[in-house]
C-alpha positions in Angstrom: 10.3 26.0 -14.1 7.6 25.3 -11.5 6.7 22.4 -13.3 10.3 20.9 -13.2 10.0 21.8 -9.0 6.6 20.3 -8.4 7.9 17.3 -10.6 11.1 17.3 -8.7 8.8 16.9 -5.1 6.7 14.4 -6.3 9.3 12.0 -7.8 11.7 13.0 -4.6 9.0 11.6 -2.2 8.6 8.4 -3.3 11.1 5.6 -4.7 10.5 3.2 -7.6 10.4 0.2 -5.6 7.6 -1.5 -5.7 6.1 -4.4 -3.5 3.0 -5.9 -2.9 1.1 -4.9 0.5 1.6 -8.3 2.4 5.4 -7.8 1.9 5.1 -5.0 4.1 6.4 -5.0 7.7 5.4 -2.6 10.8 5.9 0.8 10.3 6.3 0.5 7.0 4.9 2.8 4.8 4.0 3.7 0.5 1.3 4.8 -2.5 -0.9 2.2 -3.7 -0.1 2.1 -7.5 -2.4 -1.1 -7.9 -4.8 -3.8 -7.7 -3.9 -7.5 -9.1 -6.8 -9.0 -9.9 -7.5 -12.3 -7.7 -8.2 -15.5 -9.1 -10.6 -16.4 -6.3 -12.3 -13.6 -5.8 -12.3 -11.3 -8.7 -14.2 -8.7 -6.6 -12.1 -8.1 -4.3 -10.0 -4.9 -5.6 -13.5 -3.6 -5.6 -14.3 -4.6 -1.9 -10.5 -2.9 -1.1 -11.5 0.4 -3.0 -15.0 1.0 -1.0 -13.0 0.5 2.2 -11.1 3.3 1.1 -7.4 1.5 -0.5 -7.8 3.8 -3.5 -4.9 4.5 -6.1 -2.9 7.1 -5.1 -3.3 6.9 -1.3 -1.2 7.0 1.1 -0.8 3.3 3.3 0.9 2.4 6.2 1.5 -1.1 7.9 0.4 -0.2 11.3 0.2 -4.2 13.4 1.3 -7.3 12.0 -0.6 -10.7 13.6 1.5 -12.8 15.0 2.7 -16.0 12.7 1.5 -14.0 10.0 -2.0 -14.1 10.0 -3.4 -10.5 8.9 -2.0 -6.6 8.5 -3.5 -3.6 10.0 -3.0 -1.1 7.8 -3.6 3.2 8.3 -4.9 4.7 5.2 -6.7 7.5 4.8 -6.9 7.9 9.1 -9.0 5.0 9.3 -7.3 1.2 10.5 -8.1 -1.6 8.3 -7.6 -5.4 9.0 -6.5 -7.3 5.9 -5.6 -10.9 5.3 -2.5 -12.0 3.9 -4.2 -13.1 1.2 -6.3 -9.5 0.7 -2.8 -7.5 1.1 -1.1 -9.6 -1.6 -3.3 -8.1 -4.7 -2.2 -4.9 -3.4 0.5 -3.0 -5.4 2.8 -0.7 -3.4 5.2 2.2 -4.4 7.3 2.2 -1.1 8.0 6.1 0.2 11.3 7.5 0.1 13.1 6.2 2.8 11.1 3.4 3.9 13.1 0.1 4.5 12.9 -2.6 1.8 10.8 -5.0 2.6 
């Protein structure tokens, strides 16, 4: 029975949609579920991990650039500036409630 509760909580909080990162608008918010690996840079899941985009954690889209150059994003209390390009690899469970991108 606790397991069904604790089950219930974590499926309740966040929504099957998913979306990549760069699909995200301000105030948006999700898990990262996971990395696509790029074709032009194969290292760069691994560059987004040691900034601290780690499977599991919480992200939120905190600034957009204007004519959609980059993303700030909040994860983990720190604000990280992504490229478009960076933010696309980026898989994204949206959080219960968020608006569809």
């Amino acid at each position: 029975m606790i397991l069904n509760k604790l089950a219930n909580k974590s499926t309740a909080r966040y929504s099957l949609v998913m979306t990549r990162l760069a699909r995200l608008r301000a105030g948006q918010r999700g898990v990262i579920d996971s990395f696509h690996h790029s074709h032009h840079d194969p290292r760069l899941a691994t560059r987004l991990m040691e900034m601290g985009l780690t499977v599991g954690s919480e992200i939120e889209v905190a600034y957009e650039a204007p004519f959609g150059g980059a993303l700030a994003v909040r994860c983990r209390g720190t604000l990280i500036a992504l490229r478009l390009g960076d933010a696309e690899i980026v898989e994204i469970r949206l959080t219960a409630g968020a608006d569809e991108p």
